[in-house]
C-alpha positions as CSV (number, residue, x, y, z in Angstrom):
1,X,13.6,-90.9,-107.1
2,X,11.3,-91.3,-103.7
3,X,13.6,-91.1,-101.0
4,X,13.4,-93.6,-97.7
5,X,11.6,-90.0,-96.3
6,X,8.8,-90.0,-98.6
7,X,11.0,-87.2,-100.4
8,X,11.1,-86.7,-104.1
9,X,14.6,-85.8,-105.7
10,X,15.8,-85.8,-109.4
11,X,14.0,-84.6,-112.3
12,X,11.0,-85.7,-112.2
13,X,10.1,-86.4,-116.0
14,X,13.6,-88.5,-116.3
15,X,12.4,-90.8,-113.6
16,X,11.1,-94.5,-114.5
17,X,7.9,-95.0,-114.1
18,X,8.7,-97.9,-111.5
19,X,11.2,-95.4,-109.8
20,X,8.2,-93.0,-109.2
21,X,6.3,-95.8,-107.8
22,X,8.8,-96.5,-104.9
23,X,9.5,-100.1,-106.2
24,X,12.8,-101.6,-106.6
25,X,15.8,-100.4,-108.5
26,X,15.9,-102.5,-111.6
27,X,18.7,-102.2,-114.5
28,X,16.1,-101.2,-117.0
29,X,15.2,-97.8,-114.9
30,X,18.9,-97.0,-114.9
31,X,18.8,-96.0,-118.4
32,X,14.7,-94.4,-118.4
33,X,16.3,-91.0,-118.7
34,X,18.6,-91.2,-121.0
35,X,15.3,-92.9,-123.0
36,X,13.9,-89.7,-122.4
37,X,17.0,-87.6,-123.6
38,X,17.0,-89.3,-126.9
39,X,13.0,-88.6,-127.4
40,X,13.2,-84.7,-126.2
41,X,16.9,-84.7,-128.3
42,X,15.1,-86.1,-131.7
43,X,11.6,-84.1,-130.9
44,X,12.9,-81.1,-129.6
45,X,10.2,-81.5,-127.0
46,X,10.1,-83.7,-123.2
47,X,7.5,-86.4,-123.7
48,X,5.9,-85.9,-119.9
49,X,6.7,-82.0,-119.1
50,X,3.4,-80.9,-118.2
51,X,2.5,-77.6,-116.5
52,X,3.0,-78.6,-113.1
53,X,5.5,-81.3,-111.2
54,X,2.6,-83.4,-110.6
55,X,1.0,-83.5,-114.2
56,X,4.6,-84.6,-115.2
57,X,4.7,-87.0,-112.5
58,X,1.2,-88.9,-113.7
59,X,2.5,-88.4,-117.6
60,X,5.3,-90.2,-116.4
61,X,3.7,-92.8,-114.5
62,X,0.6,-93.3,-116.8
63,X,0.6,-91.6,-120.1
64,X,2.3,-92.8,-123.0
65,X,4.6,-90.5,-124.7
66,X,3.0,-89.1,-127.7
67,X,4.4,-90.7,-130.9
68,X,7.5,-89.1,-132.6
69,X,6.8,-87.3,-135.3
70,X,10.8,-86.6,-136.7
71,X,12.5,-90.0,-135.4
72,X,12.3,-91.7,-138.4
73,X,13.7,-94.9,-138.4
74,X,14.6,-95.1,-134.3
75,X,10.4,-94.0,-134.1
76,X,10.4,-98.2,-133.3
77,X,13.0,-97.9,-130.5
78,X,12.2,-94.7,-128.8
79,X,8.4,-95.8,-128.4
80,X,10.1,-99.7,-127.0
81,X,12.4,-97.4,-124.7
82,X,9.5,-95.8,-123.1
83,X,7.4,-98.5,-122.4
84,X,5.5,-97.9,-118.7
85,X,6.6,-101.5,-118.0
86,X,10.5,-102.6,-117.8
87,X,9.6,-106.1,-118.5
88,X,8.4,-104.3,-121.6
89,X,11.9,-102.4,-122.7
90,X,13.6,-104.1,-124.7
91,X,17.2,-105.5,-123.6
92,X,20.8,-103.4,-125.0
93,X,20.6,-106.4,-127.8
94,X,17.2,-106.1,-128.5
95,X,17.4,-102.2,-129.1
96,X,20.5,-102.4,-130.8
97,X,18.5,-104.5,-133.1
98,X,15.6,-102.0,-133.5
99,X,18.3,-99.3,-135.1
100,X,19.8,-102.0,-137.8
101,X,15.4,-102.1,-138.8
């Protein structure tokens, strides 16, 4: 999270995208890391830890997370979840649809 300081706290590969940006606090980037819980918990990998605090900063901000490879059928809704865009995650009904696919 970018504090009113210019200060960076939290983990900074659990932080929305839109977070890292210093934009508003939307509902959507209240649950980004727990999006990215459930990718590093089926992987066994983060999507955007890089080698440095500032490669995982621009992973999180502009690469997408490579695809899952041992998801299975939530691959669909983990690749939704992570979407750069909030506007682009799909609502609590929406995924909750994606897992009955």
């Amino acid at each position: 999270m970018l504090t009113a300081t210019g200060m960076f706290t939290g983990s900074v590969e659990y932080t929305a995208p839109e977070r890292a940006r210093g934009e508003g606090e939307q509902a959507a980037s209240d649950l980004f890391a727990l999006r990215v819980t459930l990718y590093q918990a089926v992987e066994g990998i983060s999507p955007f830890r890089r080698g440095t605090p500032t490669g995982t900063l621009a992973a999180v901000m502009f690469d997408a997370a490579p695809p899952p490879q041992h998801a299975g059928r939530l691959t669909t809704l983990i690749t939704r979840l992570l979407e750069k865009s909030p506007d682009q995650r799909p609502t609590d009904t929406q995924a909750l649809a994606l897992i009955d696919t």
